[in-house]
Residue, then its C-alpha position, 0 to 999 in steps of 0.5 A: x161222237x161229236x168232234x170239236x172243230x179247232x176252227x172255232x172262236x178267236x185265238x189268243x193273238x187274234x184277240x191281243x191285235x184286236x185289243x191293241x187297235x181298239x186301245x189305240x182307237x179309243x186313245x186316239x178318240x180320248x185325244x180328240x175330246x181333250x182337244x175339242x174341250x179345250x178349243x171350246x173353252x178358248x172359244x167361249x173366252x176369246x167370244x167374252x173377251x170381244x164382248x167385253x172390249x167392244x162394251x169398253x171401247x164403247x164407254x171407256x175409251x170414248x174420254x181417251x185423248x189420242x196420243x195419251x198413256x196406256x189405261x188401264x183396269x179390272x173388271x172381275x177376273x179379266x185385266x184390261x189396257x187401253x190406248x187411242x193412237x191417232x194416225x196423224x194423218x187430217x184432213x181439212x175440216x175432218x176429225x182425225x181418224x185412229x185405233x183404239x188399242x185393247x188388251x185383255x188378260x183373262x184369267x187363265x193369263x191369256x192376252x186377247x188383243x183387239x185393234x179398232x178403227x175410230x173414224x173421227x177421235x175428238 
């Protein structure tokens, strides 16, 4: 005669608290993924839209006079305005210094602004 043990095993409680903890782990987990995706993907656009500006300081803005209207244009899917401000202040014999203003739209409709420090803007 064998005599079964009620010790045995998990009862049905035990195994919904169990479930529920690991439900909200995982939930949480899922929470984690969803966030660091979309960090990445701001990232990798933020790390596009420097690129793309330091390139457009580089050849665009060179003909920009100090002081003149916003440009702007595209460049495939991104959105661009730009402007040179002068800071007014010149030495003698100097090259007055100023930013270069950039502000570029991406596609997902986030602006990415950028400021540039121009030593001497002709």
């Amino acid at each position: 005669m064998t005599f079964v043990d009620e010790s045995d095993g998990f009862t049905l409680l035990e195994m919904l608290i169990a479930f529920l903890i690991l439900s909200g782990a995982l939930a949480v987990s899922a929470q984690t993924i969803a966030l660091a995706t979309k960090s990445i993907s701001i990232a990798d656009e933020r790390r596009d839209a420097a690129r793309f500006a330091e390139a457009l300081r580089a050849e665009t803005l060179s003909h920009l006079l100090p002081g003149q209207q916003m440009e702007e244009g595209k460049s495939g899917v991104l959105h661009w305005k730009a402007r040179r401000v002068s800071t007014g202040s010149q030495q003698a014999n100097e090259k007055p210094a100023g930013f270069s203003v950039i502000v570029i739209t991406s596609s997902s409709g986030r602006e990415h602004k950028f400021l540039f420090f121009d030593a001497g803007l002709e």
